[in-house]
C-alpha positions as CSV (number, residue, x, y, z in Angstrom):
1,X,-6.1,-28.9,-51.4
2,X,-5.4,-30.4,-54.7
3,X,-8.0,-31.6,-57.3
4,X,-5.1,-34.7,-57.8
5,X,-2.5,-35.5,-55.4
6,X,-0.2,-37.1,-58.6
7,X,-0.1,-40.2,-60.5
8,X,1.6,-42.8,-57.7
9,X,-2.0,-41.9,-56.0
10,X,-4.5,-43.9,-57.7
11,X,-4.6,-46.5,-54.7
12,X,-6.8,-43.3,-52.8
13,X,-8.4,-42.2,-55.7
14,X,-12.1,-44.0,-56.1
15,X,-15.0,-42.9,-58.4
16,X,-16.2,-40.5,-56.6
17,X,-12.9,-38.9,-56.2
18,X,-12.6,-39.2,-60.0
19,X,-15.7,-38.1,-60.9
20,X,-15.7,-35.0,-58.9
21,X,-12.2,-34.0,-60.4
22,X,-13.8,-34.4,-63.9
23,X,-16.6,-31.7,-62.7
24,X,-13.9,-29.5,-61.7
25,X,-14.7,-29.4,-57.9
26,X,-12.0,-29.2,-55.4
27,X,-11.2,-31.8,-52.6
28,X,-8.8,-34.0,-51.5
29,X,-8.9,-38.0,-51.6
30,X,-7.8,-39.9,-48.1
31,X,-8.0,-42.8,-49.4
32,X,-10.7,-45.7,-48.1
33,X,-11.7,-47.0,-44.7
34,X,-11.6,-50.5,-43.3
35,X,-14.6,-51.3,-45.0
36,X,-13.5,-49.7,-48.1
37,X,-15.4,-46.4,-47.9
38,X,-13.9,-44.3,-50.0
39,X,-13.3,-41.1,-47.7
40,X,-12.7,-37.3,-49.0
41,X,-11.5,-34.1,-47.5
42,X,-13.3,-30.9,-48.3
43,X,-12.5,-27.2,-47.7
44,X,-15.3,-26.0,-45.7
45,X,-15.7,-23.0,-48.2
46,X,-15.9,-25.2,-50.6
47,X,-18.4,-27.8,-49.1
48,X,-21.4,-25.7,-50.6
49,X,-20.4,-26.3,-54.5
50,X,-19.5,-30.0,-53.9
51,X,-22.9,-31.1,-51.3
52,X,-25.1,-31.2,-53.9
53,X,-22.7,-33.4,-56.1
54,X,-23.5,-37.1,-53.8
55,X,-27.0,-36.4,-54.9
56,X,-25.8,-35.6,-58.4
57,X,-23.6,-38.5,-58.8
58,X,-26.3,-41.4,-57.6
59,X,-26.2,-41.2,-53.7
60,X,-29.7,-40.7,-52.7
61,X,-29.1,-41.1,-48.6
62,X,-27.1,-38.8,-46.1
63,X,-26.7,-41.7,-43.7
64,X,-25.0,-39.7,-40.9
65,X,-23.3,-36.6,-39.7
66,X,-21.4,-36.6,-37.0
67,X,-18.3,-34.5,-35.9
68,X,-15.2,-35.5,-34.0
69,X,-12.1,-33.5,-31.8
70,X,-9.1,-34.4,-33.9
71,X,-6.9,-33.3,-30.8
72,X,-6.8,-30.9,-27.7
73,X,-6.3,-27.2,-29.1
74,X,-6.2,-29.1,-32.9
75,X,-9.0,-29.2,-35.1
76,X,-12.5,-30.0,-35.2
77,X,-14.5,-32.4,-38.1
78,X,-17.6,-32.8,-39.3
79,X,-18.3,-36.2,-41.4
80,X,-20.7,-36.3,-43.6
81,X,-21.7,-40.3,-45.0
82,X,-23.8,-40.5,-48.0
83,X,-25.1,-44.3,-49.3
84,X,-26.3,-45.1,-52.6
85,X,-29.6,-47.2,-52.0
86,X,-30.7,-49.1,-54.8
87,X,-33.8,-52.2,-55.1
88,X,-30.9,-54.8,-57.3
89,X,-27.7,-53.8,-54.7
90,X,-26.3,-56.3,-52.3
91,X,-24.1,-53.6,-51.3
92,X,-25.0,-50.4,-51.3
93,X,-21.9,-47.8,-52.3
94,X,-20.9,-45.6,-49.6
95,X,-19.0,-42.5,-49.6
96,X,-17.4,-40.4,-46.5
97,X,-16.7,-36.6,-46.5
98,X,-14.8,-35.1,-43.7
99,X,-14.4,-31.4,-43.3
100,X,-11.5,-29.7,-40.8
101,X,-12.4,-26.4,-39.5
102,X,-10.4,-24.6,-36.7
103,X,-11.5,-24.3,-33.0
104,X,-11.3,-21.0,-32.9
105,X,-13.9,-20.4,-35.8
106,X,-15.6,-23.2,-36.1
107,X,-17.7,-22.4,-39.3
108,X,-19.5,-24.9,-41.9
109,X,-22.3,-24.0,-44.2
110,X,-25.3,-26.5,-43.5
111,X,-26.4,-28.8,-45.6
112,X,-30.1,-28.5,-44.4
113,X,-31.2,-27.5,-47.4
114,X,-30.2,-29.7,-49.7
115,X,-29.9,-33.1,-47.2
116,X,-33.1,-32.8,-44.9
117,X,-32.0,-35.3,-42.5
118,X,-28.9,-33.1,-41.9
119,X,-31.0,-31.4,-39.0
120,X,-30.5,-32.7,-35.9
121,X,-27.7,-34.2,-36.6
122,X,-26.1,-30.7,-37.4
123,X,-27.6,-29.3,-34.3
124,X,-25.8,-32.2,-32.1
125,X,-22.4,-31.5,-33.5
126,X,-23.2,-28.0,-32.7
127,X,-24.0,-28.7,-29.2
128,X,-21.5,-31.3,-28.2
129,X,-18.6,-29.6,-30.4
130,X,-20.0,-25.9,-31.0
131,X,-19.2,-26.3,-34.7
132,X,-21.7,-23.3,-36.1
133,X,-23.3,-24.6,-38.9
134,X,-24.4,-21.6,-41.3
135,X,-27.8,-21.1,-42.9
136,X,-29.0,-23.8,-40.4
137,X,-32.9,-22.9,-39.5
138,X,-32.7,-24.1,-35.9
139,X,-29.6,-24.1,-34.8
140,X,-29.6,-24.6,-31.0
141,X,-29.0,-26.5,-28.4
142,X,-30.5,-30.3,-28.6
143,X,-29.1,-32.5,-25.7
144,X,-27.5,-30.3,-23.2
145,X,-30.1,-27.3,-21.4
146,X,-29.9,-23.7,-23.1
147,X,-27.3,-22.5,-20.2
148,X,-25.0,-25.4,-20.4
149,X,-21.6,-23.3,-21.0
150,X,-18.9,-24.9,-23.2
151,X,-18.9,-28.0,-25.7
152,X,-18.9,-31.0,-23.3
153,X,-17.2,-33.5,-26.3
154,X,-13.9,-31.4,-27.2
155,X,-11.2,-33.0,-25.7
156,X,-10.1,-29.7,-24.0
157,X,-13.2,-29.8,-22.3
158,X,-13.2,-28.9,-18.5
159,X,-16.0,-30.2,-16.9
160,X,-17.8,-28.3,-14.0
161,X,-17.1,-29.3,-10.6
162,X,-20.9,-29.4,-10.0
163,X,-23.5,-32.1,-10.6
164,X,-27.5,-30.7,-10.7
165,X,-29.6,-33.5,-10.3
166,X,-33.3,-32.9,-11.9
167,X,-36.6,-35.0,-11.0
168,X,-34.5,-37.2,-9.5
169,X,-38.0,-38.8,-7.6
């Protein structure tokens, strides 16, 4: 990844993108969403330097986390939105930060300790995707029972040709 992708990028580049290649932290700007989020890749070794910087720069809120199969066999993400909440904003500024990590060793320091409400949500992606989320306190299973076997969202998922139904009455 490149702190700047060249000069005929500045339509992908936002502030935060800017800003953060002022500091000297690496990423990679992918542009803006829909709703004109500006969105940013990070190397998941480098996700520990640059997590703080949100909270740094003005952005007060981890909205969500969430993760996502990019492909069968491909790779896995984990999305990270922080908001800027202020009293005086009709619009609150949003940022998005995704991070790719292979299937195969599926490995992203948590943010836990610097973005509380990065908890449970961590612990979802881990159990739905079996990203393992390093330096997490409690990472374990949430929604699916300790001896569930596999990550039931990745797209390569196979899913058992069983069905236990509990306290059904």
């Amino acid at each position: 990844m490149l702190n700047i992708l060249g000069s005929n990028n500045n339509k992908i580049q936002g502030r935060f993108s800017t800003w953060l290649i002022r500091h000297g932290l690496t990423h990679r700007p992918l542009g803006f969403d829909y709703q004109g989020v500006e969105t940013l890749q990070v190397k998941s070794k480098d996700w520990p330097s640059v997590a703080v910087s949100p909270y740094v720069y003005g952005f007060n809120y981890l909205r969500s986390q969430c993760a996502y199969d990019v492909e069968p066999g491909g790779l896995l993400a984990s999305v990270y939105h922080f908001t800027k909440v202020c009293d005086d904003a009709d619009e609150p500024e949003e940022i998005c930060i995704k991070i790719f990590v292979s299937r195969k060793n599926p490995k992203i320091p948590s943010v836990f300790w610097l973005w509380k409400s990065a908890n449970f949500q961590e612990r979802e992606s881990y159990d739905m995707f079996g990203i393992i989320y390093e330096n997490h306190p409690s990472l374990k299973r949430i929604l699916m029972p300790d001896s569930w076997i596999g990550w039931p969202l990745r797209k390569d998922y196979i899913v058992p040709n069983f069905y236990e139904l509990q306290d059904a009455y």
